[in-house]
C-alpha positions in Angstrom: 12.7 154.7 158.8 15.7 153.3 160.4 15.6 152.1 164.0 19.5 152.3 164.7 21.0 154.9 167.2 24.0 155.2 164.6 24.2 158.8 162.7 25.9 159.0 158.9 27.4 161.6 156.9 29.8 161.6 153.9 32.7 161.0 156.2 35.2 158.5 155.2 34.5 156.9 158.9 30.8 156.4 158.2 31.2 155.1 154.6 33.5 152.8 156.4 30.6 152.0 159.0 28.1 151.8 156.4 30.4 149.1 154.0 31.1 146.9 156.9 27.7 147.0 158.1 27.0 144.8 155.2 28.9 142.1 156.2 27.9 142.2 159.3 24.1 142.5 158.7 24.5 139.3 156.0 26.2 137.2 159.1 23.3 139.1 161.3 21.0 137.6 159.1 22.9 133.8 158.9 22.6 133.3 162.4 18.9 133.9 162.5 18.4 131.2 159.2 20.8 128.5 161.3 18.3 129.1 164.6 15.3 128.6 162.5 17.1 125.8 160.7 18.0 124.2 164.0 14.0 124.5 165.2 13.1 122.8 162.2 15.8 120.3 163.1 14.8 120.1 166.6 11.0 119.5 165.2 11.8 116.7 162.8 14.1 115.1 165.5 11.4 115.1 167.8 8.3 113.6 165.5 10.5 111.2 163.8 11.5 109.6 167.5 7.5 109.7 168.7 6.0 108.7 165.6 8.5 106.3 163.4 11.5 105.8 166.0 13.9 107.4 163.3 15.3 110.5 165.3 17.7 112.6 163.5 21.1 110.8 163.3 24.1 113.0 165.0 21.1 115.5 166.6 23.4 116.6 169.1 26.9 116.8 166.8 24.6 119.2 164.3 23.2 121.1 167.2 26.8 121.9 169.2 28.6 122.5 165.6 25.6 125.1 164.5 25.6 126.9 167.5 29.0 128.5 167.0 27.2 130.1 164.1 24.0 131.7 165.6 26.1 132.2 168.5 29.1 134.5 167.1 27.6 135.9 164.1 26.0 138.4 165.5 28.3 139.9 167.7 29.2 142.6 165.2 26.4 143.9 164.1 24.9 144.1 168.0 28.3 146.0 168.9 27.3 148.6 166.0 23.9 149.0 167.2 24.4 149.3 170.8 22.6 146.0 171.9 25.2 144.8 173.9 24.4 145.6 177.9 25.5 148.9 178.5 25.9 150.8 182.2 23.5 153.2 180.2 22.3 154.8 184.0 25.8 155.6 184.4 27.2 156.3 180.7 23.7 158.6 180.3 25.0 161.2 183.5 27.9 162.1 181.4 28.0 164.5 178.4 30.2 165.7 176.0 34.1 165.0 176.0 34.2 163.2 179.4 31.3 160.8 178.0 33.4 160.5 174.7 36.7 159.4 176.9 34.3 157.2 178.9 33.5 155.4 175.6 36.6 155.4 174.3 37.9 153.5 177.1 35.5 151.3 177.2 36.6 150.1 173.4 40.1 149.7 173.6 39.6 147.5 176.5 36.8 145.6 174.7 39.9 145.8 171.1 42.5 144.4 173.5 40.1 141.3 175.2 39.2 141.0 171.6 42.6 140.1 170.6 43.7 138.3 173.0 40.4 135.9 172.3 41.2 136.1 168.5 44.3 134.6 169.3 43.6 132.1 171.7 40.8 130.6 169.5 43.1 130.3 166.1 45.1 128.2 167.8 42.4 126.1 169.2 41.4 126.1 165.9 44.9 125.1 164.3 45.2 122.4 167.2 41.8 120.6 165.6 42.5 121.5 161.9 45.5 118.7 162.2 45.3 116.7 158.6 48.6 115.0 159.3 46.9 113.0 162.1 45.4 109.7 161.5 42.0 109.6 160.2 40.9 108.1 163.5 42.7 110.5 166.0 41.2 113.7 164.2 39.4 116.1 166.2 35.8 115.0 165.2 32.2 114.3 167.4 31.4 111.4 169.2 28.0 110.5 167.5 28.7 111.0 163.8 32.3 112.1 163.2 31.6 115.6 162.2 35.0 117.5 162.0 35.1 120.1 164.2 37.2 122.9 162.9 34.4 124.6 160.8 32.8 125.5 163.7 35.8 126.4 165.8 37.6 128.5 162.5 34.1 130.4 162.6 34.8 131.9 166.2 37.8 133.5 165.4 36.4 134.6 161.9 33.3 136.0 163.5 36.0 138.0 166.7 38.0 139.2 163.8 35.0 140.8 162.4 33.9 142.5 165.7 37.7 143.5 165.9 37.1 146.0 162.9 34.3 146.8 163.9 35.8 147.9 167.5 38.3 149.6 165.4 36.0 151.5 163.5 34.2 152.8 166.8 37.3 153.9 168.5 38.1 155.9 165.4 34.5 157.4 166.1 35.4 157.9 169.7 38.8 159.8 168.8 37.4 162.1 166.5 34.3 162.6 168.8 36.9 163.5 171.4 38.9 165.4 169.1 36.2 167.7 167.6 33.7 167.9 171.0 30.7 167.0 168.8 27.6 166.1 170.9 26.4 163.4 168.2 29.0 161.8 166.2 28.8 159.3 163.6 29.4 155.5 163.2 29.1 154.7 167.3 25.5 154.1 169.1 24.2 156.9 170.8 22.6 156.1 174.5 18.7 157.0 174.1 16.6 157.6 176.5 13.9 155.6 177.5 11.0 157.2 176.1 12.9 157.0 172.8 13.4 154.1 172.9 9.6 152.5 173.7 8.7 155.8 170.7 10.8 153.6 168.2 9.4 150.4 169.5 5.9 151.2 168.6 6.5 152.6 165.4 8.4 149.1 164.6 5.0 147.1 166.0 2.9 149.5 163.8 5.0 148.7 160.7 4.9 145.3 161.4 1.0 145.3 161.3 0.5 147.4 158.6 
């Protein structure tokens, strides 16, 4: 049983939901194998300073580059499930078309910040990704070299991602406001509390079983 908030029918929006889901669950799931590589990093960094004075060479370069990855990865696939923070006290007193609009707003303004950002951060990215520089004036870290435009090419990548995604829940929001329906597909649904801790448990008890 599915935990997610996020209805599905044989609509042409939620097959469009369901095929960039994913992507975004494979990134989801990229950022959590970089955290966990970046413990085992942190780990091996630590014993090999305390034990044979060999810490990990460029610790810090690795650690700043990787944490674009676990750090933007995931932003589309918590837009699609709701994880975001949410004025859920206020957004839960509204119902029907006037909640809809209230949503809708809420992602165009997110679509237009999102953007803007995707723009601003290419060209930071196309300011670093300079191969007609010399070798030694390249945008690169201070310990080890590393180039840095893989890491600032993934933040735009990872925004243009959560743009579609935006898209696609706007189109949810239209049609939701469009037809009046009370659950509509291929945007989160605000859940009540109770919910909520009901489908926490029932994640523990598959966990332990």
């Amino acid at each position: 049983m599915s935990s997610s908030s996020v209805l599905t029918d044989e609509s042409a929006l939620s097959r469009a939901d369901r095929t960039w889901l994913k992507l975004e669950a494979f990134l989801n799931l990229l950022g959590g194998i970089v955290i966990f590589a970046l413990v085992v990093l942190a780990v091996a960094n630590v014993l090999g300073r305390k034990f044979a004075g060999l810490p990990v060479p460029g610790y810090v370069d690795w650690t700043q580059q990787f944490m674009a990855v676990f750090a933007f990865l995931g932003l589309a696939y918590c837009q699609r499930e709701g994880g975001h923070i949410r004025m859920d006290i206020l957004m839960g007193q509204l119902r029907g078309r006037t909640l809809w609009l209230a949503e809708w707003l809420g992602i165009l303004f997110m679509l237009i910040l999102t953007t803007a950002l995707i723009y601003g951060t290419w060209f930071h990215f196309a300011r670093s990704f300079d191969w007609s520089a010399p070798l030694w004036s390249r945008d690169s870290s201070i310990d080890i070299a590393l180039p840095l435009w893989p890491a600032k090419l993934l933040v735009p990548f990872a925004l243009g991602v959560l743009w579609i995604r935006l898209a696609l829940q706007l189109w949810g929001y239209t049609r939701a406001l469009r037809t009046g329906e009370e659950r509509p597909v291929a945007v989160p649904l605000i859940e009540d509390a109770a919910t909520l801790a009901n489908k926490e448990a029932k994640t523990v008890e598959g966990a332990d079983g």
